[in-house]
N, CA, C and O atoms as CSV, one atom per row, in Angstrom:
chain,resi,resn,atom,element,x,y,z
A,1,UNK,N,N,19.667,12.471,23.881
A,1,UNK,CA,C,19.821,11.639,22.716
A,1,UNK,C,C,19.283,12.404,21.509
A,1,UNK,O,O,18.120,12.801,21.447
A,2,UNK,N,N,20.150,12.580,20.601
A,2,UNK,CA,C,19.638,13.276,19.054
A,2,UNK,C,C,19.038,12.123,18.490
A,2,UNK,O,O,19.313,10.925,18.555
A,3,UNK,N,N,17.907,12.953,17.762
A,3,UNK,CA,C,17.579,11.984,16.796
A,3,UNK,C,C,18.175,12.236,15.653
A,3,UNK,O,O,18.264,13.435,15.389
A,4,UNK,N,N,18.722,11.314,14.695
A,4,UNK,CA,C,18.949,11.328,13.463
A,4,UNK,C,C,18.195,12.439,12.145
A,4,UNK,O,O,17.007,12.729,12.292
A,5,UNK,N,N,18.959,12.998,10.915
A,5,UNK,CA,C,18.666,13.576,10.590
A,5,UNK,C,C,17.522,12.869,9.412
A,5,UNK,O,O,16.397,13.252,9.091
A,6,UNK,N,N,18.230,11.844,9.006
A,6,UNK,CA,C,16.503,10.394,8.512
A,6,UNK,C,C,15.649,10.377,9.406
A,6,UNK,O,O,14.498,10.526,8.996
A,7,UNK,N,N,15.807,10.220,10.749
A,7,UNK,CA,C,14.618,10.032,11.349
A,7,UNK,C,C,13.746,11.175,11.253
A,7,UNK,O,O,12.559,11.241,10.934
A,8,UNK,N,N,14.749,12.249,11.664
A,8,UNK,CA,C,13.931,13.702,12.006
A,8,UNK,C,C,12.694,13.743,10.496
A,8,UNK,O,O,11.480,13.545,10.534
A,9,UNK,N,N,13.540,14.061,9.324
A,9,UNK,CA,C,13.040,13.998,7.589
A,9,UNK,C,C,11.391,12.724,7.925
A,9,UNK,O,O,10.262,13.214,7.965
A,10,UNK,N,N,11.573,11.474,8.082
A,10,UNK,CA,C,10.863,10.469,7.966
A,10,UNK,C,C,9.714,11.022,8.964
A,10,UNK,O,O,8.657,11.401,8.459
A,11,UNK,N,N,9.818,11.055,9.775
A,11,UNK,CA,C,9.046,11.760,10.897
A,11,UNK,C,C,8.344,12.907,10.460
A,11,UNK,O,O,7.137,12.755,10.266
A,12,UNK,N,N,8.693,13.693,10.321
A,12,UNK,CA,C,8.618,14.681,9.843
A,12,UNK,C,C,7.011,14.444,8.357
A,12,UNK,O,O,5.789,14.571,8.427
A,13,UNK,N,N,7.879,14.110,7.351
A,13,UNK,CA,C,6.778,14.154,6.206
A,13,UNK,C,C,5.659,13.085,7.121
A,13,UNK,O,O,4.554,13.617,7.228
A,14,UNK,N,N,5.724,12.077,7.604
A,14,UNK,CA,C,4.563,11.167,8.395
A,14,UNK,C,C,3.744,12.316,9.221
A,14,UNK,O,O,2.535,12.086,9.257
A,15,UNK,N,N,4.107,13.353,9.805
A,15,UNK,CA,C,2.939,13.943,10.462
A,15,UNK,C,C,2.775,14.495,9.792
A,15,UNK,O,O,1.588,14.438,9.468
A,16,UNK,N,N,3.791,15.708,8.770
A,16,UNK,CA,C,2.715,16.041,7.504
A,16,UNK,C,C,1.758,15.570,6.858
A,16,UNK,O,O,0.705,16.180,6.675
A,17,UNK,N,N,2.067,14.158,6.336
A,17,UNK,CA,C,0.924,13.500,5.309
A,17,UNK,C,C,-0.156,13.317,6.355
A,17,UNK,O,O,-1.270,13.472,5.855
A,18,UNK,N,N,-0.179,13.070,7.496
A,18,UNK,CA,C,-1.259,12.497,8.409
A,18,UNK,C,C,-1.832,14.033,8.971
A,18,UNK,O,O,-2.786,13.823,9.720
A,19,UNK,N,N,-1.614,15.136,8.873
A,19,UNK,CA,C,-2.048,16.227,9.345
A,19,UNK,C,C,-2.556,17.035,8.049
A,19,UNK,O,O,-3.436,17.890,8.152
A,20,UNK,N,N,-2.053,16.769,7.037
A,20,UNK,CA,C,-3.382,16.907,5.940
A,20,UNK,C,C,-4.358,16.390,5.717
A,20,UNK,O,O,-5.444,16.939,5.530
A,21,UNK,N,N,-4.119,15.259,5.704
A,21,UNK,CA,C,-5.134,14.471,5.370
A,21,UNK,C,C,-6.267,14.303,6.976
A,21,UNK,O,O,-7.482,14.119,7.055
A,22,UNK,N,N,-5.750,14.381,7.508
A,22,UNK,CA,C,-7.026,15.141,9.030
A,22,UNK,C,C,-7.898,16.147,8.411
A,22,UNK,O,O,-9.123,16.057,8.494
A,23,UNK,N,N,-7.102,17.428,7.583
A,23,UNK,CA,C,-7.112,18.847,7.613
A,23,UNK,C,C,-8.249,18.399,6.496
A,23,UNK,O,O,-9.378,18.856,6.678
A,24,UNK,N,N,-8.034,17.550,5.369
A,24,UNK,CA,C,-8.670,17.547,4.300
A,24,UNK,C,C,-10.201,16.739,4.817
A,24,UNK,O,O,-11.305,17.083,4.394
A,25,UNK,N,N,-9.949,15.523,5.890
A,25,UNK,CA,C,-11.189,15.261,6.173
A,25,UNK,C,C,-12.042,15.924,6.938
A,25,UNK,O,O,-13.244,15.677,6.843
A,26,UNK,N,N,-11.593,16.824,7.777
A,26,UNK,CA,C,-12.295,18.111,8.288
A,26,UNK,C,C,-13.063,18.790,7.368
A,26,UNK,O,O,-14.263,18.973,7.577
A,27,UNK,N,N,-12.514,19.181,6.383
A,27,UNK,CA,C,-12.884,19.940,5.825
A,27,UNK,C,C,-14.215,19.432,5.116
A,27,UNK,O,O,-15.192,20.121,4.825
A,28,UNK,N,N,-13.981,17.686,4.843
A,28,UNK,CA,C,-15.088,17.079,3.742
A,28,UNK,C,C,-14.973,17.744,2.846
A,28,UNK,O,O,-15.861,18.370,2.266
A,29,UNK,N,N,-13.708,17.692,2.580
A,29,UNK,CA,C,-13.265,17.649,0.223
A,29,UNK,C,C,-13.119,16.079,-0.166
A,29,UNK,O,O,-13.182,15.829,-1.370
A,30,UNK,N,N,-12.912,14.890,0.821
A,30,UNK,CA,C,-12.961,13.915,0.192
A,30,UNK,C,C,-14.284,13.388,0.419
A,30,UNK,O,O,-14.847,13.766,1.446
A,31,UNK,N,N,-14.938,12.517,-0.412
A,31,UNK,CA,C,-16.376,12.010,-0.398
A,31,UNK,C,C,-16.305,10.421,0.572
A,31,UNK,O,O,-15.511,9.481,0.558
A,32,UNK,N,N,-17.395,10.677,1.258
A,32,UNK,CA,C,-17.057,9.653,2.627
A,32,UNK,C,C,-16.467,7.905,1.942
A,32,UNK,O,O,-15.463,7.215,2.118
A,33,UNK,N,N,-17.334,7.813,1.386
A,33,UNK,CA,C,-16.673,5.938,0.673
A,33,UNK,C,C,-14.866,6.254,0.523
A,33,UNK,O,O,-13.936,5.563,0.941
A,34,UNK,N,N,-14.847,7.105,0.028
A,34,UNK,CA,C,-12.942,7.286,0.016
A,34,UNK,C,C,-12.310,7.259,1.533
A,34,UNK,O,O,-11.539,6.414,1.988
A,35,UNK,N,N,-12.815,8.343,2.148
A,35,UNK,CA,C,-12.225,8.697,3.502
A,35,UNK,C,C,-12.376,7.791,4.270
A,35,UNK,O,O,-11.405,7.544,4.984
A,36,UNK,N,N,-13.608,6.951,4.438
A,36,UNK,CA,C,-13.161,5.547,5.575
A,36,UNK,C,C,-12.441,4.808,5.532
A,36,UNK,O,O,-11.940,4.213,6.486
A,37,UNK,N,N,-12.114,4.610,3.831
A,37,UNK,CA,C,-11.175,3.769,3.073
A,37,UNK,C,C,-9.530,4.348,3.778
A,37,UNK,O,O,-8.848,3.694,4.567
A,38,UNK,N,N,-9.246,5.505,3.312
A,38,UNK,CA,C,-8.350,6.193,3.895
A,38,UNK,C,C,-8.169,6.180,5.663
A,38,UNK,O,O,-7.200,5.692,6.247
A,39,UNK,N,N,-8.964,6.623,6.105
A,39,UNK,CA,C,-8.742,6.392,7.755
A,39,UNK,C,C,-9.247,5.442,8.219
A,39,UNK,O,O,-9.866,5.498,9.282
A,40,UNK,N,N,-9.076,4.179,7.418
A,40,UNK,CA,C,-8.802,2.570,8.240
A,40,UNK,C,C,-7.774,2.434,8.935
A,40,UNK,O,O,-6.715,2.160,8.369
A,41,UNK,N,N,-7.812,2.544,9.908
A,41,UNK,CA,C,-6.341,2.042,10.963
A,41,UNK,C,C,-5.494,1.263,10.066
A,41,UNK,O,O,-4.401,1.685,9.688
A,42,UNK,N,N,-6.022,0.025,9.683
A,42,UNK,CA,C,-5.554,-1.048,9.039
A,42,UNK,C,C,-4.449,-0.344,8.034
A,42,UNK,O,O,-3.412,-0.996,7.911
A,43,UNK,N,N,-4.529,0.982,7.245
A,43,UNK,CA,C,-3.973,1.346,6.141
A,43,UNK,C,C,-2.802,2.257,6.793
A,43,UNK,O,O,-1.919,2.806,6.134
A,44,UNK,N,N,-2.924,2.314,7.981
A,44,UNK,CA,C,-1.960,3.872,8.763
A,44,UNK,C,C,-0.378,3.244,8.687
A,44,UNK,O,O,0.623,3.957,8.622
A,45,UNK,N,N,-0.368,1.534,8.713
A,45,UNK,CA,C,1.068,1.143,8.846
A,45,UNK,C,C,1.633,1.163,7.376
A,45,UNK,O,O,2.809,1.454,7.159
A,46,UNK,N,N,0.664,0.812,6.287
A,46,UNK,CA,C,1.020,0.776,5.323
A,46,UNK,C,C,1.850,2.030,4.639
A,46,UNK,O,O,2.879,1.985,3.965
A,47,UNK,N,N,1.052,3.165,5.044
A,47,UNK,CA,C,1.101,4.619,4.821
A,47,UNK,C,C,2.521,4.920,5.239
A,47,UNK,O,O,3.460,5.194,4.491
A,48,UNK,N,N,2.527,4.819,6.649
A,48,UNK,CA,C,3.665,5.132,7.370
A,48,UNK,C,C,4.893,4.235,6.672
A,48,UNK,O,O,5.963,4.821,6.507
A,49,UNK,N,N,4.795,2.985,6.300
A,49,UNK,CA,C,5.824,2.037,6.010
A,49,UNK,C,C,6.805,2.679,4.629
A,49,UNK,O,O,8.026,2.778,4.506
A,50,UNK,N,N,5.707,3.034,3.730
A,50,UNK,CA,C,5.815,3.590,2.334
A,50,UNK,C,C,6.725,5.241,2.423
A,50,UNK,O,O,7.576,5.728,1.678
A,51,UNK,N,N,5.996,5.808,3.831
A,51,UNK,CA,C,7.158,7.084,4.078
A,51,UNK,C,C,8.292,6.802,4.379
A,51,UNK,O,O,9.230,7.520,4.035
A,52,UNK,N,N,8.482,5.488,5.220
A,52,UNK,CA,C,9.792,5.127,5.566
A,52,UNK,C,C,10.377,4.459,4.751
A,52,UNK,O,O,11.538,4.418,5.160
A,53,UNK,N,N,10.290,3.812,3.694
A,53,UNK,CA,C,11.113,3.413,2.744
A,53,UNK,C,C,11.679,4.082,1.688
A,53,UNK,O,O,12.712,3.874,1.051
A,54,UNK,N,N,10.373,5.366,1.572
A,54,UNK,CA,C,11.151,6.314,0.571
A,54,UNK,C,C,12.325,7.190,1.279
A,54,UNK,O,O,13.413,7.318,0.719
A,55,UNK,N,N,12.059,7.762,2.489
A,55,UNK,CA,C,12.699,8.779,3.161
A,55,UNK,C,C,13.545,8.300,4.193
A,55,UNK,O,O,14.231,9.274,4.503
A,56,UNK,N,N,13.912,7.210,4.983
A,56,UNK,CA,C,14.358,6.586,5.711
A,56,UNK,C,C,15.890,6.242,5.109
A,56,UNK,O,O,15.980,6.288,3.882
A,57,UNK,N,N,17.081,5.907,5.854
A,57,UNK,CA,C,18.179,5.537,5.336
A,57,UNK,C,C,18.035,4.199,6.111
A,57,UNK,O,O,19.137,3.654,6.047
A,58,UNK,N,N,17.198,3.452,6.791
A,58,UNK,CA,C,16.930,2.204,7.333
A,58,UNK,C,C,15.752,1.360,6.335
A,58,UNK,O,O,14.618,1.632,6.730
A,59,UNK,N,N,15.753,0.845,5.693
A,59,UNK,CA,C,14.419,0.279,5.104
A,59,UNK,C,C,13.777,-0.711,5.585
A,59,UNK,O,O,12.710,-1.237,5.267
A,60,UNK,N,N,14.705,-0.961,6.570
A,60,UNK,CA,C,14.106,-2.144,7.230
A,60,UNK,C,C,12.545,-2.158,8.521
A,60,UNK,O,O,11.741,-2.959,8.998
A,61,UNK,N,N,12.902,-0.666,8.582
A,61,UNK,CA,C,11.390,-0.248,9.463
A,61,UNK,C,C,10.642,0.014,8.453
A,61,UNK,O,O,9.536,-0.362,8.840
A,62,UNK,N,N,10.526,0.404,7.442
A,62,UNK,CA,C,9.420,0.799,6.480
A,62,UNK,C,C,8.756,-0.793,5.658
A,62,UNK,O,O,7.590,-1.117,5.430
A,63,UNK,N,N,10.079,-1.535,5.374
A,63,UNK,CA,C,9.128,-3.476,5.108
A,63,UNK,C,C,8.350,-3.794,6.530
A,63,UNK,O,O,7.123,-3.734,6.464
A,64,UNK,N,N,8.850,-4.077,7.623
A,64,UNK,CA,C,8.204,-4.188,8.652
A,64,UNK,C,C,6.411,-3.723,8.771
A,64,UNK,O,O,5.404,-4.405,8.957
A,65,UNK,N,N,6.625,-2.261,8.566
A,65,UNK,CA,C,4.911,-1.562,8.515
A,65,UNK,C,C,4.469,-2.245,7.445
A,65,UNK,O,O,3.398,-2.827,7.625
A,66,UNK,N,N,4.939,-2.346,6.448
A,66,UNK,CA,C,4.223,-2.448,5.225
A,66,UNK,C,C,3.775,-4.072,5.474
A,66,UNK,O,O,2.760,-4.508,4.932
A,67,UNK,N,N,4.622,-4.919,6.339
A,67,UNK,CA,C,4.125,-6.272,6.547
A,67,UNK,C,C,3.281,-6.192,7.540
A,67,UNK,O,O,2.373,-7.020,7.464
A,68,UNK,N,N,3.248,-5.459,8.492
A,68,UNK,CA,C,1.947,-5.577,9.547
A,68,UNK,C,C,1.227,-5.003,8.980
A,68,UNK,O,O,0.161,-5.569,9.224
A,69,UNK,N,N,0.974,-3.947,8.127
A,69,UNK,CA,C,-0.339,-3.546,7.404
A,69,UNK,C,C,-1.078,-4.164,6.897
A,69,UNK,O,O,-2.305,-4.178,7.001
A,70,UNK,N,N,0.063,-5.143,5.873
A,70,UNK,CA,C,-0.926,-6.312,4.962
A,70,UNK,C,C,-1.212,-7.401,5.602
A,70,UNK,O,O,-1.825,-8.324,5.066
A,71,UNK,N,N,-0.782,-7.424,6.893
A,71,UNK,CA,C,-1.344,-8.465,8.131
A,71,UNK,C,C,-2.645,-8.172,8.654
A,71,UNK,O,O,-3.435,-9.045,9.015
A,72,UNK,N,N,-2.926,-6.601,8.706
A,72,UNK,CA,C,-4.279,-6.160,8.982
A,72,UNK,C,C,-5.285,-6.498,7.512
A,72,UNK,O,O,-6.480,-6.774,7.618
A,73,UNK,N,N,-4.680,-6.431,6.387
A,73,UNK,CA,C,-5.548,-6.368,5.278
A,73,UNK,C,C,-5.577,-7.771,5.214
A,73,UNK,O,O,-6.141,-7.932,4.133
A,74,UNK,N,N,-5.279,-9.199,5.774
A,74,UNK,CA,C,-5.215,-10.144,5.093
A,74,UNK,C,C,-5.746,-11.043,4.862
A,74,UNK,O,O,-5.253,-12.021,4.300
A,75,UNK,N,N,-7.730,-10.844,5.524
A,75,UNK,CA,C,-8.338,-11.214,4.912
A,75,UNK,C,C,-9.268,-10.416,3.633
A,75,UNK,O,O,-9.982,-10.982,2.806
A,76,UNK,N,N,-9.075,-9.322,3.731
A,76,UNK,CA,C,-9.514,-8.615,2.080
A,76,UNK,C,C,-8.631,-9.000,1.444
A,76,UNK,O,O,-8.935,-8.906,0.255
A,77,UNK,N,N,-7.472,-9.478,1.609
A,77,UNK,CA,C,-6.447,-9.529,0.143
A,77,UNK,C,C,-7.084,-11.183,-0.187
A,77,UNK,O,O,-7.364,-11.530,-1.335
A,78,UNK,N,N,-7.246,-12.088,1.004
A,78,UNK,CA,C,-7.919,-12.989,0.599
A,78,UNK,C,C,-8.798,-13.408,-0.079
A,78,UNK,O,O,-8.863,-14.333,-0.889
A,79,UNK,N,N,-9.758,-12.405,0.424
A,79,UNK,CA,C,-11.191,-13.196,-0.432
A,79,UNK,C,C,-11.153,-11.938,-2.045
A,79,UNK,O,O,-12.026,-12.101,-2.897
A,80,UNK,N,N,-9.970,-10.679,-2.260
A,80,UNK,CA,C,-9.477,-10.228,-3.486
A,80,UNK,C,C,-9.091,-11.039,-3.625
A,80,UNK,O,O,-10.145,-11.549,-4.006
A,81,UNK,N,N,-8.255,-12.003,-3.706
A,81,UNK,CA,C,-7.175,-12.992,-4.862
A,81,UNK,C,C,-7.974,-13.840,-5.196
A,81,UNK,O,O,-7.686,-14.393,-6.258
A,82,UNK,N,N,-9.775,-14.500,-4.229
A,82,UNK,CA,C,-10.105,-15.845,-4.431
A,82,UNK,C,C,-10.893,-15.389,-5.576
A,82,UNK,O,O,-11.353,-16.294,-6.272
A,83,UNK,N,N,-11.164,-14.118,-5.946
A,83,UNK,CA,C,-12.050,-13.635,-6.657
A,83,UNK,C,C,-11.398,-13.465,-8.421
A,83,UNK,O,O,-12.020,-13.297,-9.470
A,84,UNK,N,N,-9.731,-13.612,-8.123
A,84,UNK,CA,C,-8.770,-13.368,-9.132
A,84,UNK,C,C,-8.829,-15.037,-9.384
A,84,UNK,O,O,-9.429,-15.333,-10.418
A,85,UNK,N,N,-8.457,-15.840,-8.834
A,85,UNK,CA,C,-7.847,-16.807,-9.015
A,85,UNK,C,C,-9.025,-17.657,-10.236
A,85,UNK,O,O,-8.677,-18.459,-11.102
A,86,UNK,N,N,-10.296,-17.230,-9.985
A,86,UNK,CA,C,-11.063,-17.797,-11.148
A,86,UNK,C,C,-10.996,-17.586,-12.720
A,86,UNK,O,O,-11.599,-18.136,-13.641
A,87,UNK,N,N,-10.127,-16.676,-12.687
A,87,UNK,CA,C,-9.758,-16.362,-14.312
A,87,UNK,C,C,-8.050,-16.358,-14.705
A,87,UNK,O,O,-7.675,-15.966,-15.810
A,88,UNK,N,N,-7.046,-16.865,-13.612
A,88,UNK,CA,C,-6.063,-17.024,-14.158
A,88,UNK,C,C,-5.812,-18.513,-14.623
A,88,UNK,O,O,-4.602,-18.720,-14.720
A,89,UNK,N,N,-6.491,-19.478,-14.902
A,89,UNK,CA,C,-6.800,-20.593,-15.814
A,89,UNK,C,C,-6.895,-20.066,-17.286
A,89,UNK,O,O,-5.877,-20.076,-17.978
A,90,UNK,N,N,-8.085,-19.606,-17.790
A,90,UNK,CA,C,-8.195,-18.590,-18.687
A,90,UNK,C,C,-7.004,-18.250,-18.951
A,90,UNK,O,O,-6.397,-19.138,-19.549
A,91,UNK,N,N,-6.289,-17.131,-18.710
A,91,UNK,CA,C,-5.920,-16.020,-18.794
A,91,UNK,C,C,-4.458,-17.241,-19.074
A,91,UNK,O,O,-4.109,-17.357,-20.249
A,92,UNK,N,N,-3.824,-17.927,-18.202
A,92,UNK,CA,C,-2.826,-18.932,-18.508
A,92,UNK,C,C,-2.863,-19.427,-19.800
A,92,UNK,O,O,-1.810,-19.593,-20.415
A,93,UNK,N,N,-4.118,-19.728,-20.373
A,93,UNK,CA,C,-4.103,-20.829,-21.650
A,93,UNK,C,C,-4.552,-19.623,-22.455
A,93,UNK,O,O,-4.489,-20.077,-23.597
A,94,UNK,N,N,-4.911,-18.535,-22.554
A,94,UNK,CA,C,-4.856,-17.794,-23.862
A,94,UNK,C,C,-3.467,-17.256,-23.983
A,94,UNK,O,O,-3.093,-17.273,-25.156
A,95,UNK,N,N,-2.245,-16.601,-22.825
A,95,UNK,CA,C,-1.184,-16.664,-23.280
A,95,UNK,C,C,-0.722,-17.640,-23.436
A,95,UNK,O,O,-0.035,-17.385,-24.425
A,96,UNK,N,N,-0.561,-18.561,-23.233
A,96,UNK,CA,C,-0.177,-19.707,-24.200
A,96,UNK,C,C,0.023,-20.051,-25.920
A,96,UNK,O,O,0.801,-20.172,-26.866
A,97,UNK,N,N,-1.684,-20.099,-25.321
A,97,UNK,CA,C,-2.338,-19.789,-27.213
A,97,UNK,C,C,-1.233,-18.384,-27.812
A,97,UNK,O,O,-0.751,-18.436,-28.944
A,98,UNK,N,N,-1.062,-17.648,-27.223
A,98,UNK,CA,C,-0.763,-16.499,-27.958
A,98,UNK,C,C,0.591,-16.647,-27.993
A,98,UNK,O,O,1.044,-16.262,-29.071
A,99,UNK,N,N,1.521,-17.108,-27.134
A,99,UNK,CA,C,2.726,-17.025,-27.766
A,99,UNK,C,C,3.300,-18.362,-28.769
A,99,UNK,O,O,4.359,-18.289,-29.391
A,100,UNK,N,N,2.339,-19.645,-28.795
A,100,UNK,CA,C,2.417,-20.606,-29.963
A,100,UNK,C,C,2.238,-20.002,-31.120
A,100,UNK,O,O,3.177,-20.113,-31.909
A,101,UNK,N,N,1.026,-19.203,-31.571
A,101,UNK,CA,C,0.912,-18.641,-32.513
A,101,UNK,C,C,1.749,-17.240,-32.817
A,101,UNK,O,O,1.639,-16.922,-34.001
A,102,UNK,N,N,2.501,-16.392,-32.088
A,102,UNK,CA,C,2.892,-15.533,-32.717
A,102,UNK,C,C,4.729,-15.488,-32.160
A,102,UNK,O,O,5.337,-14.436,-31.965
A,103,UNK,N,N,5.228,-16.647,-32.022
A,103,UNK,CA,C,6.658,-16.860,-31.609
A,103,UNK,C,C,7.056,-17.389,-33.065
A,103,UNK,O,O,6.640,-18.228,-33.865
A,104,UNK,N,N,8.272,-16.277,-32.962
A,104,UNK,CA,C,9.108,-16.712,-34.196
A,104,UNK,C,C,10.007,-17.765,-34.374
A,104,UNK,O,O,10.669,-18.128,-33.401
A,105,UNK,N,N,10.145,-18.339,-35.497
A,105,UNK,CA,C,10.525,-19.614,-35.265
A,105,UNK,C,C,12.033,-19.186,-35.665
A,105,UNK,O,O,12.938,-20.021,-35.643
């Protein structure tokens, strides 16, 4: 069975990007608070999803990762948005304010 010449390409840059970025944490050029950030499992589908949507002629495997990724992230995106959600009240009623006052009549 051949593999496809998308797959081969998609494949392909995914062990590149993931075999530098080994190469680079070996090395410790990135400073550790970044690199755990970076080699969270949690982030590897995301990573991978984002290669497959750019490079892939299927996009439908690259939404897939990118939805189980943010399935791994989804309680940080949680308690990020609960932390947002206290200033889009605010933020609602000054654009408001702002387009009453500067909409042309």
């Amino acid at each position: 069975m051949a593999i496809k010449k998308d797959n081969r390409l998609a494949w392909g840059i995914t062990l590149l990007v993931f075999g530098t970025l080994f190469l680079i944490r070996q090395l410790h050029i990135i400073p550790p608070q970044i690199s755990d950030y970076i080699f969270d499992f949690k982030n590897y589908p995301v990573i991978i999803g984002i290669i497959f949507l750019i490079f892939h002629a299927n996009k439908n495997i690259g939404i897939v990762l990118i939805a189980l990724g943010l399935l791994f992230r989804l309680s940080d995106i949680i308690q990020f948005t609960r932390h947002i959600s206290d200033f889009i009240w605010p933020v609602l009623l000054i654009v408001a304010g702002a387009v009453l006052v500067f909409k042309k009549k």
